[in-house]
MARBA-3410 file (N, C-alpha, C, O; in Angstrom, 1 decimal):
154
7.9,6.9,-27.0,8.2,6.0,-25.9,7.4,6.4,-24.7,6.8,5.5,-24.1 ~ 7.4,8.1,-24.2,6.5,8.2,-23.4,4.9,7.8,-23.3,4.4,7.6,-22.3 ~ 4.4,7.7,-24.4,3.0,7.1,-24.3,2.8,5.9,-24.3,1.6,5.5,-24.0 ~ 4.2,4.7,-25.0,3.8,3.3,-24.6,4.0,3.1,-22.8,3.3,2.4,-22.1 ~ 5.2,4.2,-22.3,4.8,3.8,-20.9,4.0,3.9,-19.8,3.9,3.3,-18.7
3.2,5.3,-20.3,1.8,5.7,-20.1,1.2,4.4,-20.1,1.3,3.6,-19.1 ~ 0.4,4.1,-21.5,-0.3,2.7,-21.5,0.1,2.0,-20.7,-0.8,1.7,-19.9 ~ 1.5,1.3,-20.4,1.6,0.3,-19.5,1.6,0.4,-18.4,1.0,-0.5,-17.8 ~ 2.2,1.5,-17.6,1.5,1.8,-16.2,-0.2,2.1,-16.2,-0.7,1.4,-15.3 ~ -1.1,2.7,-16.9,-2.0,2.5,-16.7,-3.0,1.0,-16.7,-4.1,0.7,-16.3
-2.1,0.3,-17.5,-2.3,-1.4,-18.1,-2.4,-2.2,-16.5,-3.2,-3.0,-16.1 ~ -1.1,-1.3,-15.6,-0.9,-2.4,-14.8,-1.3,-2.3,-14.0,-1.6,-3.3,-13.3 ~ -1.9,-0.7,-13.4,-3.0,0.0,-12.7,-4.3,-1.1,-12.7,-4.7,-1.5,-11.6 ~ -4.9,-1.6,-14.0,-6.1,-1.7,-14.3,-5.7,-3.6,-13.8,-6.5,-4.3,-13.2 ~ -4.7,-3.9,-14.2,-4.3,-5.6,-14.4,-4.1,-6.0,-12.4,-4.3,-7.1,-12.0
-3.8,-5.0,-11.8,-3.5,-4.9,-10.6,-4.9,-5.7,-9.7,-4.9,-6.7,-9.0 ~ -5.9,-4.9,-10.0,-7.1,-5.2,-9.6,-7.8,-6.3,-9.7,-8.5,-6.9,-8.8 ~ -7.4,-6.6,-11.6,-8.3,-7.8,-12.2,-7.7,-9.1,-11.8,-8.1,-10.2,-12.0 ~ -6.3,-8.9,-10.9,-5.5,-10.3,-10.9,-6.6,-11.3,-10.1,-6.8,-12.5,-10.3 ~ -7.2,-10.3,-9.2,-7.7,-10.9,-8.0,-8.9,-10.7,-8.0,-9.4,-10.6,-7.0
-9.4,-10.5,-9.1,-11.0,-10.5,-8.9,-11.8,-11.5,-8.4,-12.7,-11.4,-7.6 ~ -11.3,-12.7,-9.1,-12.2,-13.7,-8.6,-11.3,-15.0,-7.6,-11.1,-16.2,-7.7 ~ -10.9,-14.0,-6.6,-10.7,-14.8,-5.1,-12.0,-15.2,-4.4,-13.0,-14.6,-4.6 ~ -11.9,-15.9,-3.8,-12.9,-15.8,-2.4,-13.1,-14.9,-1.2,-12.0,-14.7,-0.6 ~ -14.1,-14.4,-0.8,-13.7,-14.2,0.1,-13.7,-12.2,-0.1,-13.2,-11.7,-1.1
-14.1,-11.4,0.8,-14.2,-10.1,0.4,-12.6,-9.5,0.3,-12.0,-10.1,1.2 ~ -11.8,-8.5,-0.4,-11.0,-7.8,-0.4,-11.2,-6.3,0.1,-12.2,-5.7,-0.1 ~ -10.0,-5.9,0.8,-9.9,-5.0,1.6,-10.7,-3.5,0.4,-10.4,-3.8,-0.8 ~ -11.4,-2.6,0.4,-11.1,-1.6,-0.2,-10.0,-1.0,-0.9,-9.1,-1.0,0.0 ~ -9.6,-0.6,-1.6,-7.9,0.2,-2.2,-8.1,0.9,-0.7,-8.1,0.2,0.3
-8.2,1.9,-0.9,-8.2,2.9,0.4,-7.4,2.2,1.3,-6.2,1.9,1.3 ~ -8.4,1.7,2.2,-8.3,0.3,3.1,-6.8,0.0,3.6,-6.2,0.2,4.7 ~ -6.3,-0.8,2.1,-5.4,-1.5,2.0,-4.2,-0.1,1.7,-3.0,-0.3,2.0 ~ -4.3,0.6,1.5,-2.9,1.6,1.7,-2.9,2.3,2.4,-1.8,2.8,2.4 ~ -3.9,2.7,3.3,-3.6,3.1,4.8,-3.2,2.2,5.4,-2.0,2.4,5.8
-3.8,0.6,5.8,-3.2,0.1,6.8,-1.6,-0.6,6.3,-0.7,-1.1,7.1 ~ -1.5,-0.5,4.8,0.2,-0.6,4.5,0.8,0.5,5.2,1.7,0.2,5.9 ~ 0.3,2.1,5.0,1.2,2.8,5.7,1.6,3.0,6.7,2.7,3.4,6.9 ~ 0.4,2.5,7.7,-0.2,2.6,9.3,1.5,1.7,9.4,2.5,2.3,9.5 ~ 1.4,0.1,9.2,2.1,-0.8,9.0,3.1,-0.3,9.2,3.4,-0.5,10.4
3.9,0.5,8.2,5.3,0.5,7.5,5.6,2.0,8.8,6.3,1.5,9.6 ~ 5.4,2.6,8.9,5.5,3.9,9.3,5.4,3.5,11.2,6.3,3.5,12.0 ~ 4.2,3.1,11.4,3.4,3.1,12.5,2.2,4.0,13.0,1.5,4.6,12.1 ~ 1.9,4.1,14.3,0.8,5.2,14.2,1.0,6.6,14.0,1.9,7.2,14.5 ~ 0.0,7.1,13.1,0.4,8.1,12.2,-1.4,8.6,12.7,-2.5,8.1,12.7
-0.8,10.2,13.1,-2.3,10.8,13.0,-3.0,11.1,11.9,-2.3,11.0,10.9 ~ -4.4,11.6,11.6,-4.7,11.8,10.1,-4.0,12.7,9.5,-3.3,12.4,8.6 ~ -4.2,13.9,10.0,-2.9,15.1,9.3,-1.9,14.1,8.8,-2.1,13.6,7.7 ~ -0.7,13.7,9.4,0.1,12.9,9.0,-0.4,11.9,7.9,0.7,11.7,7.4 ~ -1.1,11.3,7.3,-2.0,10.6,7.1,-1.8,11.2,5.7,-1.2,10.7,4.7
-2.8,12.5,5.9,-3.1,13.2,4.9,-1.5,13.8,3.8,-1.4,14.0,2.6 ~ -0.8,14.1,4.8,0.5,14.8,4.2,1.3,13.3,3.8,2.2,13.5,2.9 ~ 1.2,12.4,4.2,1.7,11.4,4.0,1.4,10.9,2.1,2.3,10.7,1.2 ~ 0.0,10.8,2.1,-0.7,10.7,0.8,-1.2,11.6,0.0,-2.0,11.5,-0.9 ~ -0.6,12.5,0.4,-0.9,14.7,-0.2,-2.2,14.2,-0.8,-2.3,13.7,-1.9
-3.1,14.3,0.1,-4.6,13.9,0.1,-5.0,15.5,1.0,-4.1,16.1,1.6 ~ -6.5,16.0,1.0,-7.3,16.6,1.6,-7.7,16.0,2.9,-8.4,15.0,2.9 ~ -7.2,16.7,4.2,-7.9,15.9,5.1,-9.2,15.5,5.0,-9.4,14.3,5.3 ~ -10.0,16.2,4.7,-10.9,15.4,4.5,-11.9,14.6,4.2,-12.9,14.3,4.7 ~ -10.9,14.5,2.9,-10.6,12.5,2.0,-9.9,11.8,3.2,-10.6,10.9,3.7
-9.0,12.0,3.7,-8.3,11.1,4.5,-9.3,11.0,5.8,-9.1,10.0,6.5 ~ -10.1,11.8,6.0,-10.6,11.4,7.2,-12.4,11.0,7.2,-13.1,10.8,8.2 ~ -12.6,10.9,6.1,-13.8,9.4,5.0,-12.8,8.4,5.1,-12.9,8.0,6.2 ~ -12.4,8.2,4.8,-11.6,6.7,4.8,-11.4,6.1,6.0,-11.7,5.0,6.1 ~ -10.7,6.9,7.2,-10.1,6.7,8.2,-11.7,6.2,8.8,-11.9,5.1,9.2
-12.7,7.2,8.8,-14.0,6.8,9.5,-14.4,5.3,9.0,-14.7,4.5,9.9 ~ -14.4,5.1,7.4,-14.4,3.4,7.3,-13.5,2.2,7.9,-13.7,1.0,8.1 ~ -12.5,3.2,8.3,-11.6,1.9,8.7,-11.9,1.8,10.5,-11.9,0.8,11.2 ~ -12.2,3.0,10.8,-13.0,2.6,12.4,-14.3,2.0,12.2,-14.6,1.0,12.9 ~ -15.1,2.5,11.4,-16.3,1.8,11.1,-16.1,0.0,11.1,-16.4,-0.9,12.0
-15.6,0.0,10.3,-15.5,-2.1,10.1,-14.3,-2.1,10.9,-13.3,-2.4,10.3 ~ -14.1,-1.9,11.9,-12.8,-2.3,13.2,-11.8,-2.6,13.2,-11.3,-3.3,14.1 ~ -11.0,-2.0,11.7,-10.2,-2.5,11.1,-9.1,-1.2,11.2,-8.2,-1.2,10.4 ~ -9.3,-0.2,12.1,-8.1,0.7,12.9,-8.9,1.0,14.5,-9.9,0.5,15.0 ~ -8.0,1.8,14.9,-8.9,2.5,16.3,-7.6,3.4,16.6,-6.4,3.1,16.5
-8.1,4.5,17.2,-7.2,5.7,18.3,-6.7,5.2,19.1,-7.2,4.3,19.8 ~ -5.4,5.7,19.1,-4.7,5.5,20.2,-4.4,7.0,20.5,-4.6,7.9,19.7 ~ -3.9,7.0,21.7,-3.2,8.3,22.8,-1.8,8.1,21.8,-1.3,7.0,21.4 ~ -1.3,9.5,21.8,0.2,9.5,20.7,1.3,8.5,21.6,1.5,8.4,22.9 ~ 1.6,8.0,21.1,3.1,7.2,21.8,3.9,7.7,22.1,4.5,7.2,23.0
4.3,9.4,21.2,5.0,10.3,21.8,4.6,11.3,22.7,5.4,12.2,23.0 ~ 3.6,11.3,23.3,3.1,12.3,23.9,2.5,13.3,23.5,2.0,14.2,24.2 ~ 2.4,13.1,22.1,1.7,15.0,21.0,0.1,14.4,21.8,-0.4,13.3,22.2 ~ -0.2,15.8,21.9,-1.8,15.8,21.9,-2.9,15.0,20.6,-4.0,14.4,20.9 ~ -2.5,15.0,19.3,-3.3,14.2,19.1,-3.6,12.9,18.8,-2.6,12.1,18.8
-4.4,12.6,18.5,-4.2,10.9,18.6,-3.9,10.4,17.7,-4.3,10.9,16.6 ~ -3.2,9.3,17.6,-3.1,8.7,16.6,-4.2,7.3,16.3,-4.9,6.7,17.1 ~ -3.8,6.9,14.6,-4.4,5.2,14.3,-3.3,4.5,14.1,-2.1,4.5,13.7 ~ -4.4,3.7,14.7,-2.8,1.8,13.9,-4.4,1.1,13.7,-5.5,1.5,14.0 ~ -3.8,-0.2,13.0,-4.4,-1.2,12.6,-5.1,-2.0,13.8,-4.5,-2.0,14.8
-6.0,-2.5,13.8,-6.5,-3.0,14.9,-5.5,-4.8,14.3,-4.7,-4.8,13.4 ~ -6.0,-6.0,15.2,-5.3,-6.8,15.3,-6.7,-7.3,13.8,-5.9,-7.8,13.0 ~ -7.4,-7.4,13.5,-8.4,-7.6,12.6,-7.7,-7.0,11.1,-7.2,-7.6,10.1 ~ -8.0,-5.7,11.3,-6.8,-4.9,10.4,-6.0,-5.2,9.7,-6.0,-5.2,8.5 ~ -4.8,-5.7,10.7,-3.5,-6.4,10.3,-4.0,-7.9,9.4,-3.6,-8.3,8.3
-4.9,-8.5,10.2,-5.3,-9.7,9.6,-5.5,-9.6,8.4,-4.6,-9.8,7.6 ~ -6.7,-9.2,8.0,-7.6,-8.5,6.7,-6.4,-8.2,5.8,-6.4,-8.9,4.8 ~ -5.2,-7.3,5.9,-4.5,-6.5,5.3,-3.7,-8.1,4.9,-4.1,-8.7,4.0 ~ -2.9,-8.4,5.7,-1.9,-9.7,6.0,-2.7,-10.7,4.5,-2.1,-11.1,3.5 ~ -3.8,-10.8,4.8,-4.5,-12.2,3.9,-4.6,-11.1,3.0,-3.5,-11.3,2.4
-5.1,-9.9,2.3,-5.1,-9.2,0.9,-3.5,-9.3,0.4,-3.3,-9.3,-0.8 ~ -2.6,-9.3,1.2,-1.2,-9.0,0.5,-0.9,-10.7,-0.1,-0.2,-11.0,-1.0 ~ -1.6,-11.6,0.7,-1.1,-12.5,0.3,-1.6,-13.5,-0.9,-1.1,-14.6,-1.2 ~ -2.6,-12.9,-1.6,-3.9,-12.7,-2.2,-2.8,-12.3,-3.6,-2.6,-13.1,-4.5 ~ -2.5,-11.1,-3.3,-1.8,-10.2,-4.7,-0.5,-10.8,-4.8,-0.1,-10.9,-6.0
0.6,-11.5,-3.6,1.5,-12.6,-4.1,1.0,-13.7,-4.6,1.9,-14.3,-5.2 ~ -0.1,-14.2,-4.6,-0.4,-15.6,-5.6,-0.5,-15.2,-6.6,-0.1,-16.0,-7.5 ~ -1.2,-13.7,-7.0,-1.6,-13.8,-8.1,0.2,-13.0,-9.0,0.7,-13.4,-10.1 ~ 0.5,-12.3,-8.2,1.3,-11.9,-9.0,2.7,-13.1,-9.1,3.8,-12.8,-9.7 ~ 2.3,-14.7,-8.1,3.0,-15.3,-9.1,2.8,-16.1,-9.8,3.7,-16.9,-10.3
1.5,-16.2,-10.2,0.3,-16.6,-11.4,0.7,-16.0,-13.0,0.5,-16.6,-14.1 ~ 1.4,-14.7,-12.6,1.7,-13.7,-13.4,3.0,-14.3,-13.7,3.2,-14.6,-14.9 ~ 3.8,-14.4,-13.1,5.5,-14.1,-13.4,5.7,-15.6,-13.3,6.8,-15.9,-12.7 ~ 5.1,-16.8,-13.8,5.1,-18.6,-14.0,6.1,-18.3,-15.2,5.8,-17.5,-16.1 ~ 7.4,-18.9,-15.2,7.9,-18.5,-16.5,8.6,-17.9,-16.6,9.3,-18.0,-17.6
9.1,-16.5,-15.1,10.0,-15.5,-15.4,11.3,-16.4,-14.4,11.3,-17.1,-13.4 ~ 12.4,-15.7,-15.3,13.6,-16.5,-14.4,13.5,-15.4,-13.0,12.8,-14.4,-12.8 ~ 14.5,-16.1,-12.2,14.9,-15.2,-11.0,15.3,-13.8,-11.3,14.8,-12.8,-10.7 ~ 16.3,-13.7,-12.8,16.4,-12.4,-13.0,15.7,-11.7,-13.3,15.6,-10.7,-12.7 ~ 15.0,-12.1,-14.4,14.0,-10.8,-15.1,12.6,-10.6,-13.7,11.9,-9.7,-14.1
12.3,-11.0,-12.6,12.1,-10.9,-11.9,12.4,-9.7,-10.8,11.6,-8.8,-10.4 ~ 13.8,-9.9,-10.5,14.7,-9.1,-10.2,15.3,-7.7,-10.9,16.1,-6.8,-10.5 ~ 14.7,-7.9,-12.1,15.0,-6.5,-13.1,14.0,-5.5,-13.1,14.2,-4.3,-13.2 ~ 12.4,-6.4,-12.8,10.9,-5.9,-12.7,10.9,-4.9,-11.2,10.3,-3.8,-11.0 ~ 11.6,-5.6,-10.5,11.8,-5.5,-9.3,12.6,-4.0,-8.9,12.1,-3.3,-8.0
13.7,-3.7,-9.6,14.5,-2.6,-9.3,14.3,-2.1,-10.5,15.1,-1.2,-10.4 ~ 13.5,-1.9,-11.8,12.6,-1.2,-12.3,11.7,-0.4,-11.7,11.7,0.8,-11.9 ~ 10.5,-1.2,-10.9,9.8,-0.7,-10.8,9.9,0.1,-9.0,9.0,0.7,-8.5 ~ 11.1,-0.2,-8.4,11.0,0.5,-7.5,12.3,2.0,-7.9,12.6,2.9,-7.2 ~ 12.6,1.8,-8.9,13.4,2.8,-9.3,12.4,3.9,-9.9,12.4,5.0,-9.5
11.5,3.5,-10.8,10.2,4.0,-11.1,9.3,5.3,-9.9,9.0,6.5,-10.1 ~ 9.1,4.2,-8.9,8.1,4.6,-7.6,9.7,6.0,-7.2,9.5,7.2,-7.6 ~ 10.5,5.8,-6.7,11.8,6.3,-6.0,12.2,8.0,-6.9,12.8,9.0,-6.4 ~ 11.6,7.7,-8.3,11.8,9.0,-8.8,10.5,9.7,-8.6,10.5,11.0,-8.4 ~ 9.3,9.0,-8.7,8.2,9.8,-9.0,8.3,10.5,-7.0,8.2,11.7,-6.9
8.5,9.8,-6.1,8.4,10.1,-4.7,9.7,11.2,-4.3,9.6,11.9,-3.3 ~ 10.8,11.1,-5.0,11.9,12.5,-5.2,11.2,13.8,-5.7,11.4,14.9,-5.2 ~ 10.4,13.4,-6.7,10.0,14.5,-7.5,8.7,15.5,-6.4,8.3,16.7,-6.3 ~ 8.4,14.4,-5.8,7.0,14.8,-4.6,7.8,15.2,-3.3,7.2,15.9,-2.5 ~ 8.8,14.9,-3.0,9.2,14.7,-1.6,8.4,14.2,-0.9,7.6,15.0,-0.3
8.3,12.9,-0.8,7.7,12.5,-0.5,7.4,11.0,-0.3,6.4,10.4,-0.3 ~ 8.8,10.4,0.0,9.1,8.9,0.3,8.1,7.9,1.3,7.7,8.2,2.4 ~ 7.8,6.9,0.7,7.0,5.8,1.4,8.1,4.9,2.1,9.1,4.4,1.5 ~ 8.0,4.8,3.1,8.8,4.1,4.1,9.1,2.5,3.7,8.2,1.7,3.8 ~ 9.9,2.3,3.3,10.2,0.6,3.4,11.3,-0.7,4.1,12.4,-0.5,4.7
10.9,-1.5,3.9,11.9,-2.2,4.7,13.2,-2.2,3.4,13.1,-1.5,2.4 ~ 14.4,-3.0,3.8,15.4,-2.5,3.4,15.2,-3.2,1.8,15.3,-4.4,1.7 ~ 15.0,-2.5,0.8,15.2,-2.5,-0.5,16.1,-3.6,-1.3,17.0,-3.3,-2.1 ~ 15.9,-4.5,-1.0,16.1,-5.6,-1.5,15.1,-7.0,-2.2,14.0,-7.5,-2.0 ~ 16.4,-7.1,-3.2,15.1,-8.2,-4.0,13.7,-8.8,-3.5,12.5,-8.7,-3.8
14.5,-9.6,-2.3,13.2,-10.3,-1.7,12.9,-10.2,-0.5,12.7,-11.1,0.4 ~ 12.7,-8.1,-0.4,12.1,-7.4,0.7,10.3,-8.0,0.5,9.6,-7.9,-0.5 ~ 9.9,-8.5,1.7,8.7,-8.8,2.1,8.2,-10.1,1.3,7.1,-10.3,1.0 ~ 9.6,-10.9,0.9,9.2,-12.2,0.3,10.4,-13.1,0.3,10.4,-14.2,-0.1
END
């Protein structure tokens, strides 16, 4: 059983990508796109935070972060709290870019699910965030979300 669900998360890993291959139009980087969900979901978060966020090497996290100031799609800010160092958020471009890729992976993932009732929908749904919820216990290490429901961010 554990290696058919191996296969299939790695199936969905790979199916994830291919949904949207042939959109128009460039897509965000992976990277890209899961920083500025975090930036998002969290708020401004310095790289450290960043890094401990994604138990990444600062500096992997801070290659990425340089792309995302590079194409103007974050920038520094002075802390909100007052800490000395600075934080990123999404530039208003950022959010855009980010906003149009998410909306990109809902067409396609309901390209995918033509066919599925409301429920089995809703089963995929608290599957796979029950899924995410153990592996992020096991890490300590929760991704911040809006309130966990079916049709959180839809």
């Amino acid at each position: 059983m554990l290696a058919g669900i191996e296969r299939e998360c790695m199936l969905l890993a790979r199916h994830q990508v291919m949904v949207n291959r042939h959109v128009d139009g460039p897509l965000l980087e992976r990277s890209a796109y899961l920083l500025i969900s975090r930036l998002e979901a969290a708020g401004p978060m310095s790289i450290g935070q960043l890094a401990e966020a994604f138990q990444l090497d600062t500096s992997t996290v801070n290659r990425q972060v340089a792309a995302l100031l590079r194409g103007g799609l974050a920038e520094r800010i002075p802390d909100p709290d007052g800490g000395l160092a600075r934080k990123l958020r999404a530039t208003d471009e950022g959010r855009r870019r980010y906003a149009a890729d998410r909306e990109r992976y809902y067409h396609g993932l309901e390209r995918v699910l033509t066919g599925w009732t409301d429920e089995d929908r809703a089963e995929l749904f608290e599957m796979l965030m029950r899924l995410n919820r153990s592996i992020e216990d096991m890490q300590g290490n929760a991704w911040p979300r809006p309130e966990a429901t079916v049709d959180a961010g839809r």
